[in-house]
N, C-alpha and C positions, 0 to 999 in steps of 0.2 A: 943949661938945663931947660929954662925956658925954650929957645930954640926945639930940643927935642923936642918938647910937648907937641908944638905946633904940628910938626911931621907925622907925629904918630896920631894927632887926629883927620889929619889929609888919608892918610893909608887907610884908617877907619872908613873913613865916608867916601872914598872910591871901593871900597868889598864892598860897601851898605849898598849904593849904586849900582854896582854888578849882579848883587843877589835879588834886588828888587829885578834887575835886565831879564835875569834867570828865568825869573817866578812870572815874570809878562808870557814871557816866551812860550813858556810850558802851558801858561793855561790858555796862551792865543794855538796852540796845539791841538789842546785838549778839545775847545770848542771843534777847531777846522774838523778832526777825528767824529765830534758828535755829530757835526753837520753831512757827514759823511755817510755815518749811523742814519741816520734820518733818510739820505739818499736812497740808503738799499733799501729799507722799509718800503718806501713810495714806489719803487722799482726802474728809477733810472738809475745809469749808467757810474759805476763805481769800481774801486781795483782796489780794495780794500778788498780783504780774504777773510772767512772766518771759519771755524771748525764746524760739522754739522751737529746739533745735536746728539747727545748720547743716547741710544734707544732705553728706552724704561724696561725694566725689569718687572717680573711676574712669575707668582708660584701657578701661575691658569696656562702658562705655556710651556711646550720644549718644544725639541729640535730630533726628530728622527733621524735613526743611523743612516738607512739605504739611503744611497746618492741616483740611483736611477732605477726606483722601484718599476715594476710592471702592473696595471690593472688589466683586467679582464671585463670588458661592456657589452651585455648581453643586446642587442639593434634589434627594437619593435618596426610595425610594420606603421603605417601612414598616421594613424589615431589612436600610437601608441598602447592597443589594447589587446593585439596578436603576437607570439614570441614565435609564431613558424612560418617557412615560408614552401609553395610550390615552385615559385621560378624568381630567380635572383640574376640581375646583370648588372656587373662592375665593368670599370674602365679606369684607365690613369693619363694625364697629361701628359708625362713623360716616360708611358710607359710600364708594365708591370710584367711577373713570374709568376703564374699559376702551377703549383707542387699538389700532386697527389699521395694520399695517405691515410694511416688507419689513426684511431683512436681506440685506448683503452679503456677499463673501466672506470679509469680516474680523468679519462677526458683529455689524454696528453698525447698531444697530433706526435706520430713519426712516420717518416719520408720514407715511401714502399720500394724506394730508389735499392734495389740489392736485396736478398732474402727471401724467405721462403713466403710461401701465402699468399702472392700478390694475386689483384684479379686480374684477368685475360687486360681491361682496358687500361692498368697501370704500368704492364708491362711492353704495351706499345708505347707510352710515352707517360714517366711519370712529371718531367718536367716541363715547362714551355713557356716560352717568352713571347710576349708580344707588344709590339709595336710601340708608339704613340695616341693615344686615343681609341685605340683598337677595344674592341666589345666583348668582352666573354658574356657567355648567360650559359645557366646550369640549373636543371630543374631537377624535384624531386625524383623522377623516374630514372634519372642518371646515374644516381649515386644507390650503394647499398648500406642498408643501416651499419653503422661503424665506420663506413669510410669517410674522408674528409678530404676538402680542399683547401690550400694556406697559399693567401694573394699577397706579393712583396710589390708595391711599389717601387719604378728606379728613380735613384739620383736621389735619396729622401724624399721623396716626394708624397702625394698622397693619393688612393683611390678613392672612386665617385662611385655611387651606389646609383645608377640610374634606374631602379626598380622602386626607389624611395623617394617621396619629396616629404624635406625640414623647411616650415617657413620657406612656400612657395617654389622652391629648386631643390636640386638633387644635390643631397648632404655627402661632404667629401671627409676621410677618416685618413688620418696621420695612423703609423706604426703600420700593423697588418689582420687584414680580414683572416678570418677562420667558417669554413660553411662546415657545418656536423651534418650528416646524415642521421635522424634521430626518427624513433617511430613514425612520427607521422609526420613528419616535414623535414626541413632543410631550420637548421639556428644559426644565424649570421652572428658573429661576434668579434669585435675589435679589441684587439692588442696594441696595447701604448704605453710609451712612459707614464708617469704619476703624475710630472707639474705639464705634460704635452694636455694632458686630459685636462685639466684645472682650466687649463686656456679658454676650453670649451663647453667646460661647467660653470665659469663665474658667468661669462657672457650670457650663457641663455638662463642662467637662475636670477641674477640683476642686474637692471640698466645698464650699460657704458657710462651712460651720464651721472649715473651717483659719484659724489665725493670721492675721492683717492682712498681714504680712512674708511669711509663704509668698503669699496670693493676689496680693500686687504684684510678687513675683515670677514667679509665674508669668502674669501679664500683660503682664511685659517681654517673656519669651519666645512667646506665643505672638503678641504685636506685630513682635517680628520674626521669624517665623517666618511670618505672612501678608505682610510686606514682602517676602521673598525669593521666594515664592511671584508675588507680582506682578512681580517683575525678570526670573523665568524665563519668565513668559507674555508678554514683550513681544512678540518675536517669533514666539508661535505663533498659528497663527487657530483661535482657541479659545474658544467665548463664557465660558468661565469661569476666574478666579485656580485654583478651587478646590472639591474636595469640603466635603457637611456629614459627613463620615463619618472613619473613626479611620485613613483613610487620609492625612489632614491633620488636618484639629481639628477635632474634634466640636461643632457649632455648634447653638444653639437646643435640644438634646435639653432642655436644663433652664429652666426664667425664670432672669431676670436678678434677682440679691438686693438689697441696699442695699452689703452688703460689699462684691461683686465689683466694683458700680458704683466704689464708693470705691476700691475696688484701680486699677482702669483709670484713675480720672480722679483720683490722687496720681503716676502714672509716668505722664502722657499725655506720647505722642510718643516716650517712651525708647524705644531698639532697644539689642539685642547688638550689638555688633563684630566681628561672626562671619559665617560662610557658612555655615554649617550651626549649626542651632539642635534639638535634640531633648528630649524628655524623656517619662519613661513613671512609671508607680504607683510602684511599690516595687521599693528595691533588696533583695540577698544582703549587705548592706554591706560589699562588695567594692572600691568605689571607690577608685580614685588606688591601688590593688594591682595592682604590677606580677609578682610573687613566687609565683602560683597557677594558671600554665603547666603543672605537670608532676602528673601525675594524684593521688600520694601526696598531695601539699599540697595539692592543694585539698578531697578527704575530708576531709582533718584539719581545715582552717579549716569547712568546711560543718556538722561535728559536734559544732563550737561552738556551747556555748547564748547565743544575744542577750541584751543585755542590756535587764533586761526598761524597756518602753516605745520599746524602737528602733524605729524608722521609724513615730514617732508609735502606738506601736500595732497596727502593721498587722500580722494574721495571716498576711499573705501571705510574712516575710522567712522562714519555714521551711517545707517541704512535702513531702508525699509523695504517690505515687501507682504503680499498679501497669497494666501494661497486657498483655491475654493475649498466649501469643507465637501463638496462631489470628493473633489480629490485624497482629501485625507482617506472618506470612507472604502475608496477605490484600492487605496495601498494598505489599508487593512485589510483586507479582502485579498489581498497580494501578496503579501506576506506576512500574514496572524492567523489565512482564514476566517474572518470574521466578519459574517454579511451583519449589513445593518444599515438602516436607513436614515438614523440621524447620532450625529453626534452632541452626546450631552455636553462634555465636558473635555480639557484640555488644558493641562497645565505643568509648569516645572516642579519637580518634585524633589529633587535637590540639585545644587550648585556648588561650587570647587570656592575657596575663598576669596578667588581673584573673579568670582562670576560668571565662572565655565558652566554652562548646561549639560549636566553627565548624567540625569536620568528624567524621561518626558514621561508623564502619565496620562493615559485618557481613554475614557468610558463610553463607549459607542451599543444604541440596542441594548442597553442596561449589563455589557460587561465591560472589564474594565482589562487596559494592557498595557505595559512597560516597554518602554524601548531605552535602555541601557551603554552608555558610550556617546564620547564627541562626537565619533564620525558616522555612528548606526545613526543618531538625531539627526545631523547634516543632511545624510544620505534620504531618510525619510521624509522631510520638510524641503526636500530641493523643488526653489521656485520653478512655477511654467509658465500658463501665459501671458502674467502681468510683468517677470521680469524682477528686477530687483532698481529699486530708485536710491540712488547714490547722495551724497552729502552735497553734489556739486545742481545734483539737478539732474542730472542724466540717468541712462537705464543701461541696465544690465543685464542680456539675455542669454542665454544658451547655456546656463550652468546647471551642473548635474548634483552640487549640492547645495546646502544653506552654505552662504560666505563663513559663519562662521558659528561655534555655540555659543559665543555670549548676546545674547539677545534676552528681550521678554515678549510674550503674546498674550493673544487673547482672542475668545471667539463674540463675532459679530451676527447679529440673529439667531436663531433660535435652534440653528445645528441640524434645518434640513437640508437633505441633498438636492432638492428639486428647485430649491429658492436661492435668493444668490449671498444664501451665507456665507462668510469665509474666516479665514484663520489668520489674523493680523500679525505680523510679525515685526519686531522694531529690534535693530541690532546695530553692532558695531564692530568693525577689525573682519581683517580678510584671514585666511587660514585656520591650521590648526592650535595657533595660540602658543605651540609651546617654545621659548629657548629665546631666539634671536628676531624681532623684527626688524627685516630689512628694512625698510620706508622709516620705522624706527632709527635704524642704523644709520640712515644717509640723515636724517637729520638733526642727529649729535657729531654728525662727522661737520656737519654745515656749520654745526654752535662752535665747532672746535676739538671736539675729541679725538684722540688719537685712536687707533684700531683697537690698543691693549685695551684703554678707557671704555670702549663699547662694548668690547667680548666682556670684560669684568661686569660691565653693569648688566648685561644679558645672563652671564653662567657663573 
């Protein structure tokens, strides 16, 4: 009996020895595995695999049905402020098909190819191919109101508009040109996929260089923001969804990068959950402040220094600028009618919560006038020749409005027009303030936020 015992505590303490063997093992594993972990963080070299991330979820988003919608983009001329033209000339790299054809009331091009009606010059030739690089041009005297031209690029390719220049060269457009013969001119218009157009809208709306997270953000939104666009042009007879101009979203001004491509084609299909979708440059970092209504408070938040790297950097979130009061009394006189030689007074008459300037008041020659709205205030205060001076130091010249309406002023001297009184003006944030700021946007994408994170905290 004795005997046994012995045995049976040998057996014990070789498993004791094996499990402790075990339990080395595993956790000299476990480290190698963490140290491995640690590897891909730092970004060398590792064959460890992991699953990506699951996308976050959101009732602020879906996913549109159409897999290959079409829009319709109305092509301004050089200073995007003309929608007609007298003489248009395209070309294509590899080539393109000029089709002749009428349109009807609802603006829907059909090929004059067969059928009654045609004019004398459709029926010598309504189709035609040409070349590589080869030139068409077609002027207003050409065409007769209702008729139309429809340009196909070959190979996928694209047509160059060399009667245009975008940022210096002549802007080339994926899918196919449409020329209308309309009253008074020729309307050039481009036909494209939905996410081909995106390519061309994040590019020229912001940087290349912002964050992944800002451009896919802002992909979401200007996806739905041409989806809405096309809901409201059902019922009009309209040949186009939409400008290329900053009256909608500035399209093609820029090529398309690899980033932006990857922006649109990681959110492809997402839209807002919204009816209105907005966004501009740079905020006053005012947002989601309801509390800067009343004129004392919002001086006092505006006289605060940013902190520095806010809005990505952007020299735009603080500014000044001066404008003479000649000038004010000038554009009273320009649009109020109202001569007068000095202005008495000038001042905000109410503000939005967050600070926005929505009605300016002031009494010139002892009457008094309103001006009503962001962008009528903008428009009427837009600096001239002093410029606007930027948070960085620098100046800002050639703008046709105030950067923005949250600002405060005030008048300097005595409000003649002969002396060099003027109109002080202290502000902050570029645009119209509402929805999404980008420079916003790329610098919560910088701190870490994901795209969902930034549209939520925007809409």
């Amino acid at each position: 009996m004795k005997h046994k015992k012995v045995i049976g505590h040998l057996v014990t303490a070789v498993e004791v020895v094996l499990l402790v063997g075990m339990l080395l093992l595993s956790f000299y594993l476990l480290i190698q595995y963490m140290e491995e972990g640690e590897q891909a963080v730092s970004g060398t070299a590792i064959s460890v695999e992991t699953e990506p991330p699951e996308e976050e979820e959101s009732d602020l988003v879906q996913s549109i049905v159409e897999d290959s919608l079409l829009i319709r983009v109305r092509i301004l001329d050089d200073a995007f402020e003309k929608d007609l033209f007298q003489r248009i000339t395209v070309t294509a790299a590899e080539g393109f098909t000029a089709e002749w054809g009428m349109y009807d009331n609802a603006y829907n091009f059909e090929s004059s190819r067969g059928g009654e009606g045609e004019s004398e010059k459709n029926e010598i030739a309504s189709v035609i191919t040409y070349e590589e690089d080869e030139i068409y041009t077609v002027t207003s005297e050409e065409l007769s109101v209702g008729e139309a031209l429809r340009f196909v690029p070959g190979d996928s390719g694209a047509m160059t508009v060399t009667s245009l220049m975008r940022a210096e060269k002549s802007p080339e457009y994926k899918g196919e040109l449409y020329i209308y013969r309309l009253e008074d001119g020729l309307a050039l218009v481009n036909v494209l996929e939905l996410e081909e157009y995106l390519y061309a809208v994040v590019s020229s709306e912001m940087p290349s260089y912002f964050p992944t997270e800002a451009l896919k953000a802002q992909a979401v939104c200007a996806r739905t923001y041409v989806i809405l666009c096309i809901e409201n042009q059902k019922n009009e007879n309209s040949i186009a969804d939409l400008d290329d101009s900053v009256r909608f979203q500035v399209y093609n001004n820029r090529e398309a990068t690899e980033a932006t491509r990857k922006a649109v084609d990681a959110t492809r299909k997402m839209i807002l959950t919204r009816d209105e979708v907005l966004y501009y440059s740079t905020s006053c970092l005012s947002e989601h402040r309801e509390d800067l209504g009343e004129e004392t408070a919002f001086r006092s938040f505006l006289s605060e220094i940013p902190d520095e790297g806010a809005e990505y950097g952007s020299a735009w979130v603080r500014w000044e600028t001066e404008i003479p009061v000649s000038r004010i009394l000038e554009r009273l006189a320009d649009t109020c009618e109202l001569q007068a030689e000095t202005l008495e007074e000038i001042s905000v008459e109410f503000r939005s919560g967050n600070g926005q300037v929505l009605l300016l008041r002031m009494t010139a020659g002892g009457e008094t006038v309103e001006i009503e709205g962001e962008y009528a205030i903008r428009q009427f205060l837009f600096p001239t020749e002093t410029g606007v001076k930027l948070m960085d130091g620098t100046t800002a010249s050639g703008l046709l409005l105030l950067p923005s309406a949250f600002f405060w002023l005030e008048l300097e001297g005595n409000g003649e027009a002969g002396g060099d009184d003027t109109v002080h003006i202290y502000g902050g944030g570029y645009g119209h303030g509402n929805g999404m700021s980008q420079y916003g946007a790329a610098q919560m994408a910088a701190e870490g936020a994901s795209y969902l994170e930034i549209l939520e905290y925007y809409y």
